[in-house]
N, C-alpha and C positions, 0 to 999 in steps of 0.2 A: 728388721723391716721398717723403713719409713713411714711417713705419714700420705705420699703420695701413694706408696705404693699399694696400701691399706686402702684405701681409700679407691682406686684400682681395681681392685682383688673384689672389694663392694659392690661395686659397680657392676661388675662382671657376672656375679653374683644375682645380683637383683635383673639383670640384663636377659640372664638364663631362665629365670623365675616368671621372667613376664613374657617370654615369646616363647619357651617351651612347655609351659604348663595355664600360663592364663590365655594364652590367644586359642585355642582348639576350645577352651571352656567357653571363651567369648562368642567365636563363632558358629557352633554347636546352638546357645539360643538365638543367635541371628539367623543362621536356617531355621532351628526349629520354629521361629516368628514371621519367618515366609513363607514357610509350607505348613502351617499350623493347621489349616482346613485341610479336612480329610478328602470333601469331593471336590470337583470345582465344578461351581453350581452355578446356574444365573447368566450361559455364554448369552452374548446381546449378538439377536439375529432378527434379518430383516424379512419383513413378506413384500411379494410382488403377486396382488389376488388382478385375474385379470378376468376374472366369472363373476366375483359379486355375488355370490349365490348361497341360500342358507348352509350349503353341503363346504361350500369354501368357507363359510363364517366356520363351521365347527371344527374344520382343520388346523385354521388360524387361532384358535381358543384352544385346540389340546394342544398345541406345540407353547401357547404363551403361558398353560395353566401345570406345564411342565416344570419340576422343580431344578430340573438340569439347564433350560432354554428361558430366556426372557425375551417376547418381544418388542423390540426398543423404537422401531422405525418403520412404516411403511410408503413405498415407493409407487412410481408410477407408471416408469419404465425400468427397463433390462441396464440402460446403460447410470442410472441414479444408484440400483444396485449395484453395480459393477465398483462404482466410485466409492462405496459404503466398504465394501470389503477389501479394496486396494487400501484405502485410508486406516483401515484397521479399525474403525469406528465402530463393526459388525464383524461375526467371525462367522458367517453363514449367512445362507437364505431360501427363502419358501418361494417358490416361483409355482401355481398355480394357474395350469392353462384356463383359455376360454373352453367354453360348453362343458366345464369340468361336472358342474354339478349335473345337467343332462346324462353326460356317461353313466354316473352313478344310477340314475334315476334306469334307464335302459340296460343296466349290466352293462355297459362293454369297454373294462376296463381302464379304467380312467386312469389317466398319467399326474406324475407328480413329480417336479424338481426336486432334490435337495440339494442345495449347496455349501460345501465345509471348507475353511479355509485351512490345509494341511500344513501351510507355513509352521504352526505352533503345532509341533507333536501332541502335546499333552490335550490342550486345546483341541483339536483335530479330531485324536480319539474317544475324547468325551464327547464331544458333540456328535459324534458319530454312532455310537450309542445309546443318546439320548433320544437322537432323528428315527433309527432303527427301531428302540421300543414305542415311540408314538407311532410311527407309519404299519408297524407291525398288528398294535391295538387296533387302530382304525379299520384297519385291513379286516380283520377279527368279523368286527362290528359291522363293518358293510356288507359283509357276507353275510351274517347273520339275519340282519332286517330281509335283504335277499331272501334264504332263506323260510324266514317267517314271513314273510309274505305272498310264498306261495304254500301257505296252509301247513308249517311245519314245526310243530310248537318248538317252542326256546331249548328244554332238555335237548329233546333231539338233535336240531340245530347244533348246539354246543358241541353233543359226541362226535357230531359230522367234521367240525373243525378242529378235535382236539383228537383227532386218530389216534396218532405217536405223540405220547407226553415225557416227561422225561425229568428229572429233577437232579440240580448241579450245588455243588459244594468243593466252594472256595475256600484253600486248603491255607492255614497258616494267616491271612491277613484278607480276611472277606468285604473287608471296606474298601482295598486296593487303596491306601492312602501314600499320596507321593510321597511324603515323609518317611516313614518307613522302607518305601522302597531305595530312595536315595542316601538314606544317614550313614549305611555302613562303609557305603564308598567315598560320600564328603571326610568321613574321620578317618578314614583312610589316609587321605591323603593329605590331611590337615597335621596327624600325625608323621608322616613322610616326610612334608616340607618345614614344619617347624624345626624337626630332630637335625636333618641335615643344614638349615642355616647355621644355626646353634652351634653344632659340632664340627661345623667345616671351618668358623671362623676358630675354633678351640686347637684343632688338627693345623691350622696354618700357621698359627702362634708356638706350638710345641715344634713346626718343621724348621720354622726360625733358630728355637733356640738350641736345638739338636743341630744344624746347620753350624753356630756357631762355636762348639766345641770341636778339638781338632781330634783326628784318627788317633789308635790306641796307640799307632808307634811315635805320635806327635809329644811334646812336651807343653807345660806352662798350665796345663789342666788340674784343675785340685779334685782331688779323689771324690768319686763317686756323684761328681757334677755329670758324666752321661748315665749312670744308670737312675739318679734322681731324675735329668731329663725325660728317660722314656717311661719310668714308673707315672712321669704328668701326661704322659700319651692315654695309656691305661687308666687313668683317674678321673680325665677328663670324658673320654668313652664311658663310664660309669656311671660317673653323674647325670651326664646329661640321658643317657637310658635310662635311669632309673626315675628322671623330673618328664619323661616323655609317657611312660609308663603309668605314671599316678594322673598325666593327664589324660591319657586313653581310659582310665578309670572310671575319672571323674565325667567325663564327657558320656559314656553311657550310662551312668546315673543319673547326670540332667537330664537327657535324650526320657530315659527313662520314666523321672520322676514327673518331666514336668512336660512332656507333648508324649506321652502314651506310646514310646518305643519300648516291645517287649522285648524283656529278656530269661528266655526260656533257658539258656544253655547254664553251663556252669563254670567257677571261676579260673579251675587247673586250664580248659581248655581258652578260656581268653587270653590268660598267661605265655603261654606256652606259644599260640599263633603268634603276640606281640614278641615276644624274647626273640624268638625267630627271625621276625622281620625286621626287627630294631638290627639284629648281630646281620644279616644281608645287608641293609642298608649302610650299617658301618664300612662294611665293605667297600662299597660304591663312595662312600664319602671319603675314605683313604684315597681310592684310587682318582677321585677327582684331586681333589687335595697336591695328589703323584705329580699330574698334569699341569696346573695353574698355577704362576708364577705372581699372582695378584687376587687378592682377595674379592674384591668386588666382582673378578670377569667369575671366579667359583660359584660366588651366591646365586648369579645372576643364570648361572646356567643351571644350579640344579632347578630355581625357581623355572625356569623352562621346560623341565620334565614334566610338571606337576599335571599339564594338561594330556600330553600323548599318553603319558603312563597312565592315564586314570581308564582314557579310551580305547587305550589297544588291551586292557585289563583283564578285559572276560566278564565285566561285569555290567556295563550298559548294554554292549553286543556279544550275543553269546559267540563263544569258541568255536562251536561249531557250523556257526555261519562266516568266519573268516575264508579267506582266499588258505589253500591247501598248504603246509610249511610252515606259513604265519604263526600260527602260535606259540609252536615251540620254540623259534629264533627270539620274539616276544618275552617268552618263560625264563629263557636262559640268561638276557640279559638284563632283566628287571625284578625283583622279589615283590609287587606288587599283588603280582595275580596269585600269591601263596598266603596274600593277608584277607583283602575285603572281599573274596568271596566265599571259604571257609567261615569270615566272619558272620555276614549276611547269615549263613547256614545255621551256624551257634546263637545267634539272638533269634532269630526267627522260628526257625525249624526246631532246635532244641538239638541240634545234633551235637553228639559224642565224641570221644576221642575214636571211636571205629570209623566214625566216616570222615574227620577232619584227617585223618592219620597220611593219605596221601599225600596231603598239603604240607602238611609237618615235612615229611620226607621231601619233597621238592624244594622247601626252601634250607632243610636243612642242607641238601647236598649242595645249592647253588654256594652258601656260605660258605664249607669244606673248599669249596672249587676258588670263590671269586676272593676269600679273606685270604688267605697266600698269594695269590697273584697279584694284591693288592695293597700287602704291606713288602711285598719284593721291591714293587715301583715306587712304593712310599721311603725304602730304604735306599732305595739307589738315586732317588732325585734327593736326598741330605746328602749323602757321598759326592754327587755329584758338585750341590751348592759346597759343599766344605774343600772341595777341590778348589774350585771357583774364589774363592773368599781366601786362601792357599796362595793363590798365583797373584790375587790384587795386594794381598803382603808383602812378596816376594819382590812383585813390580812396584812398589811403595816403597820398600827399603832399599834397589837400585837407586830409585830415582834420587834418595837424601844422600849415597851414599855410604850404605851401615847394609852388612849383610849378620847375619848369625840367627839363632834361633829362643834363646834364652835371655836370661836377662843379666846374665853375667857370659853369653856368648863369646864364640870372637867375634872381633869390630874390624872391620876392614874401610879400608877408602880406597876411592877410585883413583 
């Protein structure tokens, strides 16, 4: 082996080592360092008081003394706020009519805007739960005074409005921290698209040189150059599973250690979802591999998966709110939705091989299914180049003049 080629061989090496096992660790605390906060506290929203009245001041005081709501701005008309929440400067707003306080003071009902900007999901539904436990307090309160005010002590009062009570428990993750809800599907798929860069450019490099060895009934080949060939097919598969593997590892252990991602489940069963997904995915990386006569147009298209697959996954939209059909056309052509939502289940939940087992079986069978049909196309597009590469010989040694096949051939002239 040269000095080049060593050096090569290095490179390659080090090349695997930093996009299949350091970039998923890298990016694991770059999400964990933007969803690091558990709530999201502090939305900046604006009031429109058009009463002025001490009942509007204590409105405007619980929504600002609110640890979910801050508010940042008050306006003067309808259209100052409008321009505050289009700009994005504010993510909501208190619009309190006139004679608000009067209502209160007569019982009859007093109305109250709220305004959420839904644009930002996340956004959207926290502030919307924040709006709801302030207006629902107050709501309490003003009944209350009500109440005691016409001679009905406070106890009482209270049972009057606490008829039906009821008491809830948030089951597995009671802070609802976005972090936790999205990691299993970010490594998902961090896992996903590192493995197949990696291994597609490995697979296109082995098609080559499989490519260039000729058919068994060919001559000029020194022994056991095609089965060393496709033994680097198999090695390469290997490697890079097993450097994809230690980084799925390694990433919920940081997840773990260092932003408070629990890991309830156990180690066979994160094994075993990963092997699975890794051996599907090979699959899909052959058969692209089949397909693309240029390495760049491969990368560039698995990196294009990275977003549909994550979304049509079952895991930000459940499955059973897709359109009828969808999922399973979805299941069969992708091992996505056999990895991060099993996964989700096993950090989270704590769940076993009894309830991941369906998942196992569906990715297992998509593998049995899509790795033959995968190394079929992977085998027939080298036949095919070795044909190829055949005829540009063939037509290369007309063109000089010199037909034969050997190196002590006959020699013919035209």
């Amino acid at each position: 082996m040269t000095m080049d080629s060593s050096m090569r061989d290095f490179l390659i090496r080090i090349k695997d080592v930093l996009v299949v096992l350091a970039l998923p660790i890298l990016f694991t605390f770059l999400f964990g360092y933007v969803y690091s906060n558990v709530y999201v506290e502090e939305v900046p929203i604006a009031v429109l008081d058009m009463d002025h009245s001490a009942n509007s001041d204590l409105v405007v005081d619980s929504f600002d003394h609110s640890s979910g709501m801050a508010v940042t701005d008050r306006v003067d008309t309808e259209s100052q706020l409008r321009d505050l929440i289009l700009s994005g400067k504010v993510k909501g707003g208190i619009v309190i009519p006139q004679d608000f306080g009067k209502d209160v003071q007569a019982k009859g009902s007093p109305g109250l805007l709220v305004l959420i900007d839904g644009s930002n999901l996340v956004i959207g539904n926290n502030l919307y739960a924040y709006a709801s436990t302030v207006v629902t307090t107050l709501n309490i309160g003003i009944q209350a005074n009500i109440l005691e005010g016409g001679n009905v002590v406070p106890y009482t009062a209270e049972q009057y409005l606490t008829t039906l009570s009821f008491t809830d428990r948030m089951l597995y993750d009671p802070q609802l921290g976005y972090f936790r809800y999205i990691f299993a599907g970010i490594l998902g798929i961090l896992i996903q698209q590192t493995y197949l860069s990696s291994l597609i450019s490995k697979l296109m490099e082995q098609k080559r040189r499989l490519a260039a060895y000729p058919d068994r009934d060919g001559s000029g080949a020194q022994a056991g150059q095609g089965s060393h060939a496709v033994s680097g097919v198999g090695g390469a598969i290997l490697r890079t599973a097993a450097l994809s593997i230690m980084a799925f590892l390694c990433c919920l252990m940081a997840g773990h250690r260092f932003f408070g991602y629990p890991l309830r489940g156990a180690l066979p069963e994160l094994l075993a979802m990963a092997a699975g997904f890794l051996l599907s995915v090979t699959a899909m990386a052959l058969l692209m591999t089949a397909f693309f006569d240029e390495e760049t147009h491969c990368v560039q298209f698995s990196m294009f998966l990275s977003l549909p697959t994550f979304l049509t996954s079952g895991y930000v939209w459940p499955e059973f709110m897709m359109a009828p059909g969808f999922a399973p056309v979805v299941k069969a052509i992708w091992p996505l939705y056999y990895f991060i939502n099993p996964l989700r289940d096993v950090c989270m939940k704590g769940a076993g091989m009894d309830q991941i087992a369906p998942y196992l079986r569906g990715v297992l069978i998509f593998a049995a299914v899509w790795l033959p049909v995968s190394l079929l196309f992977y085998r027939r597009k080298i036949m095919f180049l070795r044909r190829n590469a055949g005829h540009a010989q063939e037509d290369a040694g007309e063109e000089t003049g010199l037909t034969g096949t050997g190196r002590f051939g006959k020699v013919g002239t035209k």
